[in-house]
ZADO-1210 file (C-alpha; in nm, 4 decimals, padded with zeros to 6 digits):
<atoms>
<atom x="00.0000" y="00.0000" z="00.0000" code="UNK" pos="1"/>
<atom x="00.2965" y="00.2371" z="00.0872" code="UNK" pos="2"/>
<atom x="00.4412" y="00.1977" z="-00.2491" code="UNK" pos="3"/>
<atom x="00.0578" y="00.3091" z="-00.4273" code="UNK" pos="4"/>
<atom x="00.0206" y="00.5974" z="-00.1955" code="UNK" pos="5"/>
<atom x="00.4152" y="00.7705" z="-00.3265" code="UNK" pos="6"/>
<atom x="00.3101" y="00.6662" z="-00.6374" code="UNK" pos="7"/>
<atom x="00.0139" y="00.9053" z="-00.6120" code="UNK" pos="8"/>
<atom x="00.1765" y="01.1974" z="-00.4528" code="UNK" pos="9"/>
<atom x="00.4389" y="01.1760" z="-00.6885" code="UNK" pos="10"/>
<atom x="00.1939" y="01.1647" z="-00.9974" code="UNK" pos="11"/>
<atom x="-00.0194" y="01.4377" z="-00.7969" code="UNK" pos="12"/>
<atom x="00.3402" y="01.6503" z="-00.8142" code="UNK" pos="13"/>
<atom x="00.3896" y="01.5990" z="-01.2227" code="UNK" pos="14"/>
<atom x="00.0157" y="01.6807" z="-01.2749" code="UNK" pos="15"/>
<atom x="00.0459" y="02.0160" z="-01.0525" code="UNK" pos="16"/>
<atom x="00.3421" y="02.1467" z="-01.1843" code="UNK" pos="17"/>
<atom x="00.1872" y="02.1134" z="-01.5664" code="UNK" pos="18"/>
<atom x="-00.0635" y="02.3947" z="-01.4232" code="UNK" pos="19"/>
<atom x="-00.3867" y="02.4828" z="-01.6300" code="UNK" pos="20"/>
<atom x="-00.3484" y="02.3155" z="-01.9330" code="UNK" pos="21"/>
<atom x="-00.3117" y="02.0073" z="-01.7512" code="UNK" pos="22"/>
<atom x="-00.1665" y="01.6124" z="-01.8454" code="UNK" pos="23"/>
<atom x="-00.2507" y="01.3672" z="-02.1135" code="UNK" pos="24"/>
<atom x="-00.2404" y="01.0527" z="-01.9093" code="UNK" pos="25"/>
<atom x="-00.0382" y="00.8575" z="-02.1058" code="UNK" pos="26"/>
<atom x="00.2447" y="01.1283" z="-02.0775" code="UNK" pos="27"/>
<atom x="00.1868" y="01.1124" z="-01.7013" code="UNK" pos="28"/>
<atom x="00.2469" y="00.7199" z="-01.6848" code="UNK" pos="29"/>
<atom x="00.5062" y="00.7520" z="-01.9444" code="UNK" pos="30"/>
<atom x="00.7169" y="01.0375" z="-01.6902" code="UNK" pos="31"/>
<atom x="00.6268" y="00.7853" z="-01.4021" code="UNK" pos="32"/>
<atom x="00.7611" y="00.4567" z="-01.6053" code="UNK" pos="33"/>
<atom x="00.4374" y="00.2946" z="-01.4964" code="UNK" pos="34"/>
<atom x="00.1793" y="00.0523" z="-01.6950" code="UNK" pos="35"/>
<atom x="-00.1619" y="00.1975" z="-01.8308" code="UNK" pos="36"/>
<atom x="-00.3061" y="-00.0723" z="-01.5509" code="UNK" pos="37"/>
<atom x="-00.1232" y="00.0906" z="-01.2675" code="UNK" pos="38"/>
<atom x="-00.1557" y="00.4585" z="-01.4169" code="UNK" pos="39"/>
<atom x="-00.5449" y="00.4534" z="-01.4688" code="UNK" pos="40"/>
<atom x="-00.5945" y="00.3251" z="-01.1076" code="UNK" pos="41"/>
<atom x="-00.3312" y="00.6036" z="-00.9959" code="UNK" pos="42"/>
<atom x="-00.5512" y="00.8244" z="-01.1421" code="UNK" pos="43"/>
<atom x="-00.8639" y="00.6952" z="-01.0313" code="UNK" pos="44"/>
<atom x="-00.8059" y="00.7334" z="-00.6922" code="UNK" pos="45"/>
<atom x="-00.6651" y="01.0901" z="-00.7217" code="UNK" pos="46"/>
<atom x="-00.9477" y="01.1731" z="-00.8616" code="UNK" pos="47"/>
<atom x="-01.2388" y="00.9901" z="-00.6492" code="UNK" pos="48"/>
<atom x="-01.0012" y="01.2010" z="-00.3472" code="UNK" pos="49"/>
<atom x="-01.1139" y="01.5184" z="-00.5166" code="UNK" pos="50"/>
<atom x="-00.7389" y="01.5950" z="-00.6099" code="UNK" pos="51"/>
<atom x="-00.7263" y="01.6185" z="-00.9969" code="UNK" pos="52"/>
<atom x="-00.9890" y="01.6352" z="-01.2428" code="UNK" pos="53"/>
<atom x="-01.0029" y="01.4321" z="-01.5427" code="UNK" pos="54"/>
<atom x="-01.1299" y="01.5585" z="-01.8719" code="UNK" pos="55"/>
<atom x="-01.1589" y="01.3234" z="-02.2025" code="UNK" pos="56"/>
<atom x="-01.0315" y="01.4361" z="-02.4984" code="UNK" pos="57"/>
<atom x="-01.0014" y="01.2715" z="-02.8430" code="UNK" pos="58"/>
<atom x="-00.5916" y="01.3295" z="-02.9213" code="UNK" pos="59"/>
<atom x="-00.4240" y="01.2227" z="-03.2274" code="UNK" pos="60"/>
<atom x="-00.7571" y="01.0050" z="-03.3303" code="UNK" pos="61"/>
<atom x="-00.8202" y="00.7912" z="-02.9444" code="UNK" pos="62"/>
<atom x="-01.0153" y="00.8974" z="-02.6509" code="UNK" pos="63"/>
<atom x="-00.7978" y="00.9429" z="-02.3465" code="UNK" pos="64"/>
<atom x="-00.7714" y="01.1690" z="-02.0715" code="UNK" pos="65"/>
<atom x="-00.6419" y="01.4826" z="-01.9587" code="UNK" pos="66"/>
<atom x="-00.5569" y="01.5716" z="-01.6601" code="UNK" pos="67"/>
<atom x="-00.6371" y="01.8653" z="-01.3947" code="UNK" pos="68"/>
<atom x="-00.4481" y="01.9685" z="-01.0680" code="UNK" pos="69"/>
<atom x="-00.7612" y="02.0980" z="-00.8575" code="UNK" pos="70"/>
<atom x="-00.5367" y="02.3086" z="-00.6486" code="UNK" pos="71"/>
<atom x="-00.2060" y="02.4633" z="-00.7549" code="UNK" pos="72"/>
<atom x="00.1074" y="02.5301" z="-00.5942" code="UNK" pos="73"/>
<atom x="00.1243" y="02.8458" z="-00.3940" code="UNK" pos="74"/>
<atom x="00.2761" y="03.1362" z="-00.4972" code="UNK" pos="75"/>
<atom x="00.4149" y="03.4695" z="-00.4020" code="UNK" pos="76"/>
<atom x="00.2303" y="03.6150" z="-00.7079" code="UNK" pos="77"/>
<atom x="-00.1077" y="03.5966" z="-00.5276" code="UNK" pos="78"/>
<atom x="-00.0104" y="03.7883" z="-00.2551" code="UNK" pos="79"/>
<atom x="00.2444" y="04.0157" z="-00.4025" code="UNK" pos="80"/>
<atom x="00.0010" y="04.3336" z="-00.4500" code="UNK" pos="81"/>
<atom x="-00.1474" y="04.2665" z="-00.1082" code="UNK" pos="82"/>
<atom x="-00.1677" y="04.6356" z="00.0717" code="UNK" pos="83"/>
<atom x="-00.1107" y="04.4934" z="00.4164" code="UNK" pos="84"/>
<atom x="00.2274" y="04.4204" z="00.3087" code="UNK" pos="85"/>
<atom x="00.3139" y="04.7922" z="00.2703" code="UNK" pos="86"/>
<atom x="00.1110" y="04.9147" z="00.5264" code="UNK" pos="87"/>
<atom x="00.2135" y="05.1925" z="00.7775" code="UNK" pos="88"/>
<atom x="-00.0204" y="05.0603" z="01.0436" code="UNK" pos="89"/>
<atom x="00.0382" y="04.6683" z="00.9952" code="UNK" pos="90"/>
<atom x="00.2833" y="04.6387" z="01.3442" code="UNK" pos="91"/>
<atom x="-00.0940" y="04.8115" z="01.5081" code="UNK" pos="92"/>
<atom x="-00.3056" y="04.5857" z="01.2901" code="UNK" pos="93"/>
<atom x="-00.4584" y="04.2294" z="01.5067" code="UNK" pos="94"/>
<atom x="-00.7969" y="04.0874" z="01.5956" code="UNK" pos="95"/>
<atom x="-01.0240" y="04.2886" z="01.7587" code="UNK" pos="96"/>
<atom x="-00.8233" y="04.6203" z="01.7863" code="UNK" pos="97"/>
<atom x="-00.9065" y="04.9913" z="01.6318" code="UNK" pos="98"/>
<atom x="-00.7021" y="04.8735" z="01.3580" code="UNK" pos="99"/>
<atom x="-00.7753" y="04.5293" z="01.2038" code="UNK" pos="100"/>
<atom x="-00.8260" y="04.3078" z="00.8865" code="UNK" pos="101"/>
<atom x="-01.2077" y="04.2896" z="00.9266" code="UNK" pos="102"/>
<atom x="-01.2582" y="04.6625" z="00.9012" code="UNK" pos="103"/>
<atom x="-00.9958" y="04.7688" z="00.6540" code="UNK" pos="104"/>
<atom x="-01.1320" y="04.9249" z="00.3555" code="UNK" pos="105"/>
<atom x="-00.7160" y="04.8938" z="00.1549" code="UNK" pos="106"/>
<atom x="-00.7728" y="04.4882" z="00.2127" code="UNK" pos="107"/>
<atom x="-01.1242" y="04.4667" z="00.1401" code="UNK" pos="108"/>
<atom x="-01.0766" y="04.6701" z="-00.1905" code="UNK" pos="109"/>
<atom x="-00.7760" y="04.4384" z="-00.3130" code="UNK" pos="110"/>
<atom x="-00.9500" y="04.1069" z="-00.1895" code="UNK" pos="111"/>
<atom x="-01.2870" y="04.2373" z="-00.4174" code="UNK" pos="112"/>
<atom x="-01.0461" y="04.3778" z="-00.7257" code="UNK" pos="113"/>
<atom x="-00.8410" y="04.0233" z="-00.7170" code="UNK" pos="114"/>
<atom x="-01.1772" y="03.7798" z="-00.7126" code="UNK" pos="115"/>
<atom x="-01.2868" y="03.9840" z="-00.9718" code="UNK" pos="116"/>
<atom x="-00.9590" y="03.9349" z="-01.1964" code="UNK" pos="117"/>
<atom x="-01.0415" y="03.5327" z="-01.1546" code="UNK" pos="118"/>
<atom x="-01.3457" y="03.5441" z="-01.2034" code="UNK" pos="119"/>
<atom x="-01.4727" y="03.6301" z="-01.5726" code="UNK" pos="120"/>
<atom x="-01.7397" y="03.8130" z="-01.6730" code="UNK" pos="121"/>
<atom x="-02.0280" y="03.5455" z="-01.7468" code="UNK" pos="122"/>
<atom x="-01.8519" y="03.2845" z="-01.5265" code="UNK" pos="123"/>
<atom x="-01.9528" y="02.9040" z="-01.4791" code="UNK" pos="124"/>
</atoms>
């Protein structure tokens, strides 16, 4: 069982790092030097643990499947423009004091401006 799970996280690592446009999964078992047997179940179980998506997708004339990270690595990017890390009153700033998160218009603004970036007009 030990040897499935690394077998997992390490195809859960190949799929993340290919970002949005994703995995065929023959390329994934192909990186992984595993069988089609052992990289559909791989697969299977990533996905029935809500970790990857998979998509079908007719390529070069057979159906297979490509495949989705859910959740991508974390970045500095998506915090980068965040006002609280420039802020003059951030060593003040805590839970419950004059000065905090909840009521800061600077942080509500960018949170608002930055769910609206991912978020395209006419959505899902």
């Amino acid at each position: 069982m030990r040897k499935q799970n690394s077998m997992e996280q390490k195809a859960l690592r190949i799929i993340m790092n290919e970002g949005e446009k994703g995995i065929l999964q023959s390329e994934l078992w192909r990186r992984m030097n595993a069988t089609s047997r052992e990289g559909s179940r791989i697969s299977i179980n990533l996905e029935k643990r809500g970790l990857i998506r998979r998509e079908r997708e007719l390529y070069n004339g057979r159906w297979t499947y490509r495949l989705y990270s859910k959740k991508q690595p974390v970045s500095i990017d998506s915090i980068i423009t965040c006002p609280c890390l420039t802020c003059e009153d951030s060593d003040r700033c805590g839970p419950g004091g004059k000065i905090n998160p909840n009521e800061c218009e600077r942080l509500t603004r960018w949170i608002l401006e930055s769910v609206a970036k991912d978020d395209p007009p006419g959505g899902e």
